[in-house]
C-alpha positions in Angstrom: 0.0 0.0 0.0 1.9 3.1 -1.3 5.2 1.6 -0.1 4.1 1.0 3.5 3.7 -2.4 3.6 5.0 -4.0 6.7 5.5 -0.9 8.3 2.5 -1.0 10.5 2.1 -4.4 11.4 0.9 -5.0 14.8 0.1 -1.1 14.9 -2.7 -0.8 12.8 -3.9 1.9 14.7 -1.0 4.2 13.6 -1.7 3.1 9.6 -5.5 4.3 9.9 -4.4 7.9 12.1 -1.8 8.3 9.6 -4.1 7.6 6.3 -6.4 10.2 7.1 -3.3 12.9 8.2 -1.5 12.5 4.9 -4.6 12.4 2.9 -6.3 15.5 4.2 -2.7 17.4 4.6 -1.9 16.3 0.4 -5.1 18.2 0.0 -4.6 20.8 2.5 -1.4 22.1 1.5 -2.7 22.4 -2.4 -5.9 24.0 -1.3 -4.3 26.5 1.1 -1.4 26.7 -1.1 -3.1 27.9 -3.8 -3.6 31.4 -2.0 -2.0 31.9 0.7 1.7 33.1 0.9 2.5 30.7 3.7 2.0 27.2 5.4 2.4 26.5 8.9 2.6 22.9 10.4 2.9 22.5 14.2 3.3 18.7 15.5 2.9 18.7 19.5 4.2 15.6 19.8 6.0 14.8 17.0 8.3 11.4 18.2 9.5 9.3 16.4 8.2 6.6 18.5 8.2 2.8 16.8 8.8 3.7 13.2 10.6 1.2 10.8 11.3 3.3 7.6 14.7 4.9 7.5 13.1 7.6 5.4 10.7 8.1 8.7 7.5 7.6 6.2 5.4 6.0 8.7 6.0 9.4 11.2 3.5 11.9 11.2 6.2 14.5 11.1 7.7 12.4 7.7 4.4 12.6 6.4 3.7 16.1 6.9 6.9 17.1 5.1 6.2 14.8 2.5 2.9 16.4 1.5 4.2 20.1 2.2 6.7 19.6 -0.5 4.8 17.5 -3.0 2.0 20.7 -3.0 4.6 23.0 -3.4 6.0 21.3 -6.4 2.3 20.5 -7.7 1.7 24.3 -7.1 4.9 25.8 -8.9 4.6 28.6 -6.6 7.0 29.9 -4.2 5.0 29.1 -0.8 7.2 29.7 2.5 6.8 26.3 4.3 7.2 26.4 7.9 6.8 23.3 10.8 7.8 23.5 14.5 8.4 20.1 16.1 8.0 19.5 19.2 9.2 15.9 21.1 10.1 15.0 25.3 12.0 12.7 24.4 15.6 13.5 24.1 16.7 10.3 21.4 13.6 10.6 19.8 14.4 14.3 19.5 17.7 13.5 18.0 16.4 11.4 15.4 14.1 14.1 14.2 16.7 16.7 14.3 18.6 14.7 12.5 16.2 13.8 10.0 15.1 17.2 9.3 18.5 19.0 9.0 18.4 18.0 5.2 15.5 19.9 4.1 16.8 23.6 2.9 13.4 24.5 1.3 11.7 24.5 4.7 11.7 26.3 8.1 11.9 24.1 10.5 12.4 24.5 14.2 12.2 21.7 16.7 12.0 21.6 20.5 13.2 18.9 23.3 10.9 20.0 25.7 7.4 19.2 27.3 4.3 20.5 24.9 2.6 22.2 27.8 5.2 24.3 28.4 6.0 25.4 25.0 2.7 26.7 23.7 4.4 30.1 24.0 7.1 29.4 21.9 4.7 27.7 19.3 2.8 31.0 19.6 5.8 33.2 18.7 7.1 30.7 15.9 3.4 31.0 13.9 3.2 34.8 14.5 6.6 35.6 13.4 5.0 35.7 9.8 1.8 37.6 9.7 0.8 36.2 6.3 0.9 32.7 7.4 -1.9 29.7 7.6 -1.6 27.4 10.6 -2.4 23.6 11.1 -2.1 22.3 14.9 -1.6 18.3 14.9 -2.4 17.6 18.7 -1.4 14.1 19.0 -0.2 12.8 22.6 1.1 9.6 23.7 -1.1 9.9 26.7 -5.2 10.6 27.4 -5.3 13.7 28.7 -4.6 17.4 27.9 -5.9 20.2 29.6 -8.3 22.2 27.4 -7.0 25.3 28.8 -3.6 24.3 27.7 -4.6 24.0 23.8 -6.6 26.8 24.3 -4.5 29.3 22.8 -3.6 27.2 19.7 -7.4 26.7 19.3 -7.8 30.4 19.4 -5.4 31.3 16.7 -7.2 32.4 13.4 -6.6 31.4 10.9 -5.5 28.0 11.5 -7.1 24.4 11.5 -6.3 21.4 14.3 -6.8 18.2 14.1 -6.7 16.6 17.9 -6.4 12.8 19.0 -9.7 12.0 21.5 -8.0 8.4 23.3 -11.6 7.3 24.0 -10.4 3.8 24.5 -8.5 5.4 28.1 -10.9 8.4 29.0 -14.1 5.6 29.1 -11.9 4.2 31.9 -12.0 6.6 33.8 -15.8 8.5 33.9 -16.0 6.5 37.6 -11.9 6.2 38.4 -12.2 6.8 42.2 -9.3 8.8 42.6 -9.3 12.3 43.4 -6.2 13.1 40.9 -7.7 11.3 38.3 -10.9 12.9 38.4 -8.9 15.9 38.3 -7.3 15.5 35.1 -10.4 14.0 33.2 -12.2 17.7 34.8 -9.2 19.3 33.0 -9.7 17.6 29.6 -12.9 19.3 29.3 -12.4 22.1 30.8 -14.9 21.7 33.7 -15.0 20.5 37.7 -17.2 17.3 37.9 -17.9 17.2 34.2 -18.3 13.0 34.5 -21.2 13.6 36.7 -22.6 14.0 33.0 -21.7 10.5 31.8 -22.2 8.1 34.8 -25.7 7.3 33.8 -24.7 5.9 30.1 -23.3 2.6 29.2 -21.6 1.4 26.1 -22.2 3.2 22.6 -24.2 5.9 24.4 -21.5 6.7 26.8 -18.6 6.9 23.8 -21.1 9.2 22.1 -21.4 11.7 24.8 -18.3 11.7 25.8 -16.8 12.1 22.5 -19.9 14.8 21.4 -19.5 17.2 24.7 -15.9 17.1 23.7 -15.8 18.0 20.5 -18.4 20.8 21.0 -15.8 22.6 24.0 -12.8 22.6 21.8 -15.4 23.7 19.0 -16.4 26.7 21.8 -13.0 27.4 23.1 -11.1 28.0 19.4 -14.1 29.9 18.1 -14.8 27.4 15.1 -17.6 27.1 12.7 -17.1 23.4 12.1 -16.1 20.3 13.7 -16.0 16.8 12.8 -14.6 13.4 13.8 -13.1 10.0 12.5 -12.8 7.0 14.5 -10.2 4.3 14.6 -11.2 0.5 15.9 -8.6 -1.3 18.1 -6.6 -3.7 15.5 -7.3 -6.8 17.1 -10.5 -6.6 18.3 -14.3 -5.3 17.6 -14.0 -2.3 19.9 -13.2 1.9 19.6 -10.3 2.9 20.1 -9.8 6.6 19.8 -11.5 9.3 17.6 -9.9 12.1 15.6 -11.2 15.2 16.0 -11.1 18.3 13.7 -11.6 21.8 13.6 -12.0 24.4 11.0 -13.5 27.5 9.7 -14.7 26.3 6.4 -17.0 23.6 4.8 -14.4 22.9 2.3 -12.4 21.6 5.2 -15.1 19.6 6.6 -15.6 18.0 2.6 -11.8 17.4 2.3 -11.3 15.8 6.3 -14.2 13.3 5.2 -12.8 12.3 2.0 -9.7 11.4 3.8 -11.6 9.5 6.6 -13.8 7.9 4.0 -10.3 6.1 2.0 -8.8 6.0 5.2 -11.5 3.1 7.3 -11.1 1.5 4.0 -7.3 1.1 4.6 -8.6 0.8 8.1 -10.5 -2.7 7.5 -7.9 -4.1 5.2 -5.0 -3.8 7.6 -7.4 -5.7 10.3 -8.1 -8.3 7.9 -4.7 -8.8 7.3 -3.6 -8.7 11.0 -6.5 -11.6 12.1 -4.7 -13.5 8.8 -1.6 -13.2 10.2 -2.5 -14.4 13.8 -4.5 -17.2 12.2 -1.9 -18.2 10.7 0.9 -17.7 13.3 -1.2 -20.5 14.9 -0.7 -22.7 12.2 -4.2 -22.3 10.2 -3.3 -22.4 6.5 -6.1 -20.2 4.1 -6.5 -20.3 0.6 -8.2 -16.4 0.5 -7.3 -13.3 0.9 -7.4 -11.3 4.1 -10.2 -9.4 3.2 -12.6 -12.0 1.8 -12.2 -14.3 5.4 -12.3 -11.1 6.9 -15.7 -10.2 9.2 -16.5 -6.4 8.6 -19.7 -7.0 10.7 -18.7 -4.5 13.3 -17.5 -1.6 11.7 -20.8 -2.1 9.6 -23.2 -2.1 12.4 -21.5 1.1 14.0 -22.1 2.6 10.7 -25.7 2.2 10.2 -26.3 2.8 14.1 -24.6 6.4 13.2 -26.7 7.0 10.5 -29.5 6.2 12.5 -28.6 8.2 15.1 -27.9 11.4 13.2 -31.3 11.2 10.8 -33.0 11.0 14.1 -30.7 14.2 15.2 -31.5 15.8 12.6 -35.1 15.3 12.5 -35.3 16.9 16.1 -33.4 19.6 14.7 -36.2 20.6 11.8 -38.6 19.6 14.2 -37.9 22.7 16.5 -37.3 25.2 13.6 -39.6 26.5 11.2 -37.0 26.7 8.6 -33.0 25.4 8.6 -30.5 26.4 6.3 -29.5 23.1 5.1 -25.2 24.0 5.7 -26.7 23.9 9.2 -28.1 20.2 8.9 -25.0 18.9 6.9 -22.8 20.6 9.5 -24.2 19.2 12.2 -24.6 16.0 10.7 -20.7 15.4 9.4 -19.7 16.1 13.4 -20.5 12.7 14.1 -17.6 9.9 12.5 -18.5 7.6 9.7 -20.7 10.1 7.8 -19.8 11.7 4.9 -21.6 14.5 2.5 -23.3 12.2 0.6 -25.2 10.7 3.6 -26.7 13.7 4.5 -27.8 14.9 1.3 -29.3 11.0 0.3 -31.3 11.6 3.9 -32.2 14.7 2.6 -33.5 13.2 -0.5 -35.2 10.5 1.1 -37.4 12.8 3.3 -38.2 14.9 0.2 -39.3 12.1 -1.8 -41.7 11.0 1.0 -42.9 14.5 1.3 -41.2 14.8 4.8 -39.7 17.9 4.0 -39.7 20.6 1.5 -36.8 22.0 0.0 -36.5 25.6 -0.6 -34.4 27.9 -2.8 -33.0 25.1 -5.0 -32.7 25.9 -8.8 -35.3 23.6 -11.3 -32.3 21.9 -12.3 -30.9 21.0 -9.0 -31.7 17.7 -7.4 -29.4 17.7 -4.3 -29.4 20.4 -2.0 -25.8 21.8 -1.8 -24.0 23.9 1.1 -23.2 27.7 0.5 -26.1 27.7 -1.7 -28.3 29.3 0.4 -30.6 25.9 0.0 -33.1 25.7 2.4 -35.4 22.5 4.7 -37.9 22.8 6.3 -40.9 20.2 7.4 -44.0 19.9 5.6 -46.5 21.1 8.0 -44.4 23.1 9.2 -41.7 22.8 12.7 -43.4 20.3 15.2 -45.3 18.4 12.6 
């Protein structure tokens, strides 16, 4: 798969997080390259931690450079490019230093030093050129980062983030007993006994809500029009484990971060096909088909349809309590939750119509499908409450 093969086995994880980083930043950097003087990258916690390729293509930092570049050349346009690294560790920090001392057509900077104390030096390194567009990869190696911390990265404008949510560790601990714990999951959102607000849910409702309440207070805090998230299942077995969660102030973002999500749970499922193959066979089961016809996509299936369940009945309580919705507002809402894309809201959309659910306004005789910053409009037939 694009020359990565073998380089995320038994860290599948990493392959499906990195699939959607490298294909939203290849369209990112041609997008925002196309018109703005300057490209900022900022990776929080940039490692390298496990990689295997010597040309670090399976690091987020590797990939980020990668893509930079390859716009740049695509684009034929003189673009300042611009990244500040940051890593804890001080041999992992050497290995990136090392790495990125032979780029000349880049500004890079990198840090050995703790993220939470070097938001003001990120700060300073992404205002020292006014003309510049910012992208904030907040990935940590552990659960939990104060909101208050990221704050001021969330604040800066322009700029887009795109934040690791470790669901699989923060479900642990809604009910952890102790008081520094409870502490530190208070701090992640941003409020004192915030998991009061999650003790009565179980399961799928309880990785909803927690994952929902968070995306909406970094959503708050930076200021941003639109948010959205991706999920990423646990390689081995039929269980979340950790969402991606993105911010921007434009619905061409939101279109571009689902595209990328979209390929990227495709890559997703074959890598877990191929990892059950390879422990069935490690325990001597011999199989005459490929990994991804043996392989049992029942799960990621199911939590597909229950989200599209879930957000056609969202959505219906939204037009319920308006007499009239702008229909950027439904898609928006609806592309927050992971594993829906554009089209799923506008087939919903189209459903309802045809069974004279709703009633479409300001659309053109020739267009079918409502469209965003069209000034397209839904509302109920009957009217709001019918």
């Amino acid at each position: 798969m694009n020359g990565l093969e073998g380089l995320y086995d038994g860290r599948e994880q990493t392959l499906a997080k990195h699939e959607v980083l490298r294909r939203y930043l290849q369209r990112f950097a041609f997008i925002i390259g196309s018109w703005s003087q300057s490209i900022t990258y900022v990776d929080c916690y940039s490692g390298p931690w496990d990689e295997r390729s010597e040309e670090f293509a399976d690091t987020s930092f590797g990939i980020a450079i990668e893509q930079l570049r390859a716009a740049k050349r695509d684009l034929g346009m003189e673009i300042r490019l611009r990244c500040f690294f940051i890593e804890r560790n001080k041999e992992a920090c050497r290995k990136l230093e090392n790495f990125v001392s032979r780029f000349d057509d880049i500004e890079i900077e990198t840090r050995n030093a703790d993220f939470e104390n070097s938001i003001s030096d990120i700060l300073k390194f992404v205002r020292a050129d006014s003309k510049t567009f910012p992208f904030f990869l907040i990935d940590p190696k552990g659960w939990s980062i104060p909101l208050d911390v990221i704050r001021p990265l969330l604040e800066c404008q322009p700029g887009e983030v795109l934040i690791t949510f470790m669901l699989e560790f923060i479900r642990r601990f809604v009910e952890h007993p102790e008081p520094v714990i409870q502490r530190t999951f208070d701090a992640l959102y941003g409020e004192t006994g915030i998991a009061k607000k999650f003790r009565d849910l179980r399961g799928d409702a309880r990785d909803d809500a927690l994952l929902h309440e968070y995306l909406q207070r970094v959503k708050r805090a930076g200021g941003f029009e639109l948010a959205s998230s991706s999920l990423v299942l646990h390689p081995q077995k039929a269980r979340k484990h950790f969402n991606l969660v993105y911010l921007t102030r434009h619905h061409r973002g939101i279109e571009v971060f689902k595209e990328a999500e979209k390929a990227a749970m495709q890559a997703m499922e074959s890598a877990r096909a191929a990892a059950a193959q390879r422990r069935r066979q490690s325990g001597g089961q011999m199989e005459f088909l490929d990994a991804e016809d043996m392989h049992n996509d029942t799960y990621f299936n199911g939590l597909r349809v229950r989200h599209l369940s879930s957000i056609s009945d969202k959505l219906m309580r939204l037009l319920q309590t308006h007499s009239e919705l702008m229909y950027d507002d439904l898609w928006a809402c609806g592309l927050e939750s992971p594993l829906i894309w554009p089209t799923d809201i506008s087939a919903q959309m189209l459903k309802w119509r045809d069974s004279k659910v709703i009633a479409m306004h300001g659309m053109k005789a020739s267009e079918r499908v409502p469209k965003t910053r069209s000034q397209h409009r839904v509302s109920l037939v009957g009217g709001a409450g019918a």
